[in-house]
C-alpha positions in Angstrom: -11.8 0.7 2.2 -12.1 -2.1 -0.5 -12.8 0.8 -3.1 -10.2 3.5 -1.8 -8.2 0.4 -2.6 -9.1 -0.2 -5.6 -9.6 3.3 -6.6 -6.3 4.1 -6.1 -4.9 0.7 -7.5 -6.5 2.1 -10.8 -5.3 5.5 -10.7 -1.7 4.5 -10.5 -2.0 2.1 -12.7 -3.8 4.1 -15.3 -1.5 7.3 -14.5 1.4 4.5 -15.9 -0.2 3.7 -19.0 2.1 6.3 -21.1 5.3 4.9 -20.2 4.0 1.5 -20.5 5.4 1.2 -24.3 9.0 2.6 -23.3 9.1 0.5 -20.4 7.9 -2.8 -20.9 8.5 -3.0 -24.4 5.4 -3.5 -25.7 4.0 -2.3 -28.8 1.0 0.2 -28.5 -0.8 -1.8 -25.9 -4.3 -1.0 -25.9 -6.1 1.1 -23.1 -8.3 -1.8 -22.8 -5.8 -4.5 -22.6 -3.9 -2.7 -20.4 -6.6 -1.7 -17.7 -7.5 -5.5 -17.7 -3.8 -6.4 -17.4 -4.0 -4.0 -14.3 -7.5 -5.7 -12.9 -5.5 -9.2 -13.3 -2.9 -7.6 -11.1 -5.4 -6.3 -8.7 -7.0 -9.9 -8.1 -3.3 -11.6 -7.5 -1.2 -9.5 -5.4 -3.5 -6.6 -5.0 -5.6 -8.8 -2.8 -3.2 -10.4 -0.6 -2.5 -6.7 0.3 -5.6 -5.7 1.1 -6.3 -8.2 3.4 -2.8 -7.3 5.6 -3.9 -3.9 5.5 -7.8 -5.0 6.8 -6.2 -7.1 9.9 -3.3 -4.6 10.3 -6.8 -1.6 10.3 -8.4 -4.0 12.6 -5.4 -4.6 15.1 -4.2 -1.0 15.7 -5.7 0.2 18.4 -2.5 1.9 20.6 0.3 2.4 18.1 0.5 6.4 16.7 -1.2 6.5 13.4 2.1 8.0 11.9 4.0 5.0 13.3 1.2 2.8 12.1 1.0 4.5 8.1 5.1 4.2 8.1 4.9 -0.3 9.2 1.7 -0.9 7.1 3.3 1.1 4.1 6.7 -1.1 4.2 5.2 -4.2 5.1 3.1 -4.3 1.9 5.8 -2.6 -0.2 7.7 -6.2 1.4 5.3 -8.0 -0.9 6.1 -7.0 -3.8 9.6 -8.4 -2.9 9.3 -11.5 -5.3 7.7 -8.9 -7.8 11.4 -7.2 -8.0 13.4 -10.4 -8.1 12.8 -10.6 -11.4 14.0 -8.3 -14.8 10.7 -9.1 -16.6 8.3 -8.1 -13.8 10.0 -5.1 -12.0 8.3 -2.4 -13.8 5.0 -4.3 -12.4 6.9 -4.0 -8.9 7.4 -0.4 -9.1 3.7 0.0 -9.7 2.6 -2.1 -6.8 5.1 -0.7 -4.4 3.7 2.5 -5.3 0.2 1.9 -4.5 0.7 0.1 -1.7 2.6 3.1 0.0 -0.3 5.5 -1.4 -2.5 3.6 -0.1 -1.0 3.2 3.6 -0.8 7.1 3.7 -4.5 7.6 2.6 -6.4 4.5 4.6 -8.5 5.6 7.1 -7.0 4.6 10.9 -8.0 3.1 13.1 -10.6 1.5 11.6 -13.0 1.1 14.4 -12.6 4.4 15.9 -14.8 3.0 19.5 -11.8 0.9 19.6 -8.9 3.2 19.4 -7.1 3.6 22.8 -4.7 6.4 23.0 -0.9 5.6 22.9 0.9 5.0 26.1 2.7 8.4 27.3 6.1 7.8 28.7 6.6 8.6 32.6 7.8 11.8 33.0 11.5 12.2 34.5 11.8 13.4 37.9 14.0 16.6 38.0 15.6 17.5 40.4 19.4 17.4 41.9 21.3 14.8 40.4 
């Protein structure tokens, strides 16, 4: 899970390399500086991430995995909050909130399948005359 993570972290990030110069203002960053600049990101936020999607993976073991994709996927957009509450570091924001929703549709759940009870069914509504 640690490398779909990280995989994907990369992707994005490397898929916004050519509007990094419009965006940010920079002058012709280099690929090089700007894949480290991306690693650096990884290591801060990117990791406080991936550990609330490891104890969310580990926790869900009745919630519909639809139900559970939607929660993880806005609670880790959530922490990139302080990200957007700044001009100079939004366009990092949008990057992050991007991943983070990517990643909660492609992560694997539940993570420990042996664990995985399915979710309660509601009681069914006696018919009759009313």
């Amino acid at each position: 899970m640690l490398a779909l993570y990280c995989g994907v972290h990369m992707a994005v990030w490397l898929v916004a390399y050519p509007a990094a110069e419009p965006v940010l203002g920079v002058t012709g960053p280099s690929f090089v500086d700007f894949a480290g600049f991306a690693l650096v990101v990884l290591g801060t936020g990117g990791a406080v991430t991936m550990l609330l999607a490891v104890c969310a993976g580990l926790g869900h073991v009745r919630m519909p995995v639809d139900a559970f994709r939607a929660r993880l996927g806005l609670t880790m957009a959530a922490l990139t909050l302080p990200l957007w509450a700044t001009v100079l570091l939004s366009p990092i924001a949008l990057v992050e909130t991007l991943v983070a929703g990517i990643f909660a549709l492609l992560m694997p759940t539940p993570l420990i399948p042996e664990n995985w009870e399915a979710p309660p069914t509601p009681a069914p509504v006696p018919e009759g005359p009313a």
